[in-house]
C-alpha positions in Angstrom: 204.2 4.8 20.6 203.4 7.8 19.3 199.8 9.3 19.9 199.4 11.2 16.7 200.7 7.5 14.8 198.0 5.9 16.7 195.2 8.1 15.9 196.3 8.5 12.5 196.2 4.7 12.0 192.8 4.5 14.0 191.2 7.0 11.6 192.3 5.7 9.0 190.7 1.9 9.9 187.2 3.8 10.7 187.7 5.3 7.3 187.8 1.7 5.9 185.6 -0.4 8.3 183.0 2.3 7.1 183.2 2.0 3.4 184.1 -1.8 3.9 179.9 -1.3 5.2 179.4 0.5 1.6 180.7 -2.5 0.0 178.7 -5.2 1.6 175.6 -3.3 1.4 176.1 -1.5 -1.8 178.1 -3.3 -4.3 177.8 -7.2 -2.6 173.6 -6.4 -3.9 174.6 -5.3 -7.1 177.2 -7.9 -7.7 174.3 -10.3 -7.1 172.1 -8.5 -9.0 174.3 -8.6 -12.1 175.5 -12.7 -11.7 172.0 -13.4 -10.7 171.6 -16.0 -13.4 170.5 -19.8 -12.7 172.5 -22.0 -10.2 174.3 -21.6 -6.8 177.7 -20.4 -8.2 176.7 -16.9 -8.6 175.0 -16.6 -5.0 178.3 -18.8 -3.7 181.0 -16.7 -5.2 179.3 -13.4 -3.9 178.5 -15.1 -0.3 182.4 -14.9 -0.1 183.1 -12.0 -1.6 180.7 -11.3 1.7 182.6 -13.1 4.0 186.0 -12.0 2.5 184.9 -8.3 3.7 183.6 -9.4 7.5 187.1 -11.0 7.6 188.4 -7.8 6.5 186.5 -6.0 9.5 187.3 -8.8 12.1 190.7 -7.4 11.6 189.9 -3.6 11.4 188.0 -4.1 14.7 190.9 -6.2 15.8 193.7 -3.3 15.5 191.6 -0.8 16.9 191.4 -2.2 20.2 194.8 -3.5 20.1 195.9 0.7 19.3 193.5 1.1 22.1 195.7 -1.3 24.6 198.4 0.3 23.1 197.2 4.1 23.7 196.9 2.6 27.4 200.0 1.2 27.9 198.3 -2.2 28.3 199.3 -4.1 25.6 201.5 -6.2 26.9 198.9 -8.3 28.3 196.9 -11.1 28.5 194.2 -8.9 26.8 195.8 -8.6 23.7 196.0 -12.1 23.2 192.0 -12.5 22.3 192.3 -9.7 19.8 195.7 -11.3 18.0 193.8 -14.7 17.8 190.8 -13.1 15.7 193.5 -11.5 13.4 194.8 -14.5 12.8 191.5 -16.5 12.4 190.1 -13.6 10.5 193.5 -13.9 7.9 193.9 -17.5 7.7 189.9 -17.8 6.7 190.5 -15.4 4.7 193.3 -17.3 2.7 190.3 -20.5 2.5 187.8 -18.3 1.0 190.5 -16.6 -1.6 191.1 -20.3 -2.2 187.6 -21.1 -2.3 187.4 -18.7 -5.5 190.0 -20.3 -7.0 188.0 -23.5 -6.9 184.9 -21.8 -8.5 186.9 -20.4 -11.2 188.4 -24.0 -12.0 184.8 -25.6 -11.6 183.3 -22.7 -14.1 186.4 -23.3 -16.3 185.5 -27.0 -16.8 181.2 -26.6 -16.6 181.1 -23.2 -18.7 181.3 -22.9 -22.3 183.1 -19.5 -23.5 184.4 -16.8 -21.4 186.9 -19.8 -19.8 189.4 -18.0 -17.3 193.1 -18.1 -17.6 194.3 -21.6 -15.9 197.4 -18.7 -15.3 194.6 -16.2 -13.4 193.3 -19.3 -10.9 197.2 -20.3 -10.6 197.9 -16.1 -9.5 194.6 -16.6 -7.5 196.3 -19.9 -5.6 199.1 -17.8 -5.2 197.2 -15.0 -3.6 195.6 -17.7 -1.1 199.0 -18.7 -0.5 200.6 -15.8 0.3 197.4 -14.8 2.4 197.7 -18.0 4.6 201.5 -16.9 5.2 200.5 -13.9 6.2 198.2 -15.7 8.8 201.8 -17.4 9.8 204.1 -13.9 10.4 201.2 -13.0 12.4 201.2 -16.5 14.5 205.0 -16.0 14.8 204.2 -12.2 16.3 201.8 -13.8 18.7 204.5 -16.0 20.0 206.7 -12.7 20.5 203.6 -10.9 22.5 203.7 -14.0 24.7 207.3 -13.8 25.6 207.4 -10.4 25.5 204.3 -11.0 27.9 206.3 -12.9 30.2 209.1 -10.8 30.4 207.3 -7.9 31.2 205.9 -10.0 34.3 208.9 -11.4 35.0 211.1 -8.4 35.0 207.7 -6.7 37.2 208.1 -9.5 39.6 211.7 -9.1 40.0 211.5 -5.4 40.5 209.1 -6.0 43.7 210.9 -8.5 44.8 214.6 -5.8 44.6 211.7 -3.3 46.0 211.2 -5.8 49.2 215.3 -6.0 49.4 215.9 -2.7 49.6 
């Protein structure tokens, strides 16, 4: 792979793990500040906007060490393996919490009089968790090409020391 790609991409995620820090210590506070009415809805819905953001850096963290394997030559190994998992753990939990909004807005919808939200913004918001946990999926279905690619790679190694020991 190309180097300057690699560090291009690498900036890049340290550009956003970085403000993805502004956000939860920044704007997660004033978020709370400003819903910090009565009841546990408020303090719920911004405890995942906080875990929607450590989901988002699971998977920052997650691609920089996978470049790094990359940058090495390495990753086509089992090493890579650990990092893919996170991603996908990180992107599938982040599809339940999108989801988990959803179900707020609904229960607000039903308990709060007023300012009622769209039933056609929590179906776009369903959506969204959908398309998230598919997401989650492609990246399963990569996995299962790093593991055959994996065993290729070790295969076709074996075979060549093997052809080494012929010859």
């Amino acid at each position: 792979m190309n180097p300057l790609g690699v560090r291009a991409l690498q900036t890049v995620i340290w550009i956003a793990l970085a403000g993805s820090l502004v956000v939860q210590v920044v704007l997660v506070i004033l978020l709370a500040h400003d819903l910090g009415g009565p009841g546990a809805v408020p303090h719920l819905a911004v405890g995942i906007v906080f875990l929607g953001v450590v989901c988002l850096q699971v998977v920052g963290v997650s691609i920089l060490r996978l470049l790094t394997l990359v940058r090495h030559g390495q990753v086509f190994s089992a090493r890579a393996f650990g990092f893919v998992d996170a991603i996908i753990g990180a992107v599938a939990a982040g599809a339940v919490l999108v989801a988990a909004l959803a179900g707020i807005a609904v229960y607000l919808n039903r308990t709060q009089p007023g300012d009622a939200l769209a039933p056609g913004a929590v179906a776009l918001v369903c959506g969204a968790a959908l398309v998230t946990a598919g997401v989650a999926l492609v990246i399963y279905v990569q996995r299962q090409l790093l593991v055959q690619a994996t065993s290729t790679d070790a295969r076709a190694a074996r075979l060549q020391a093997e052809l080494d020991g012929v010859i």
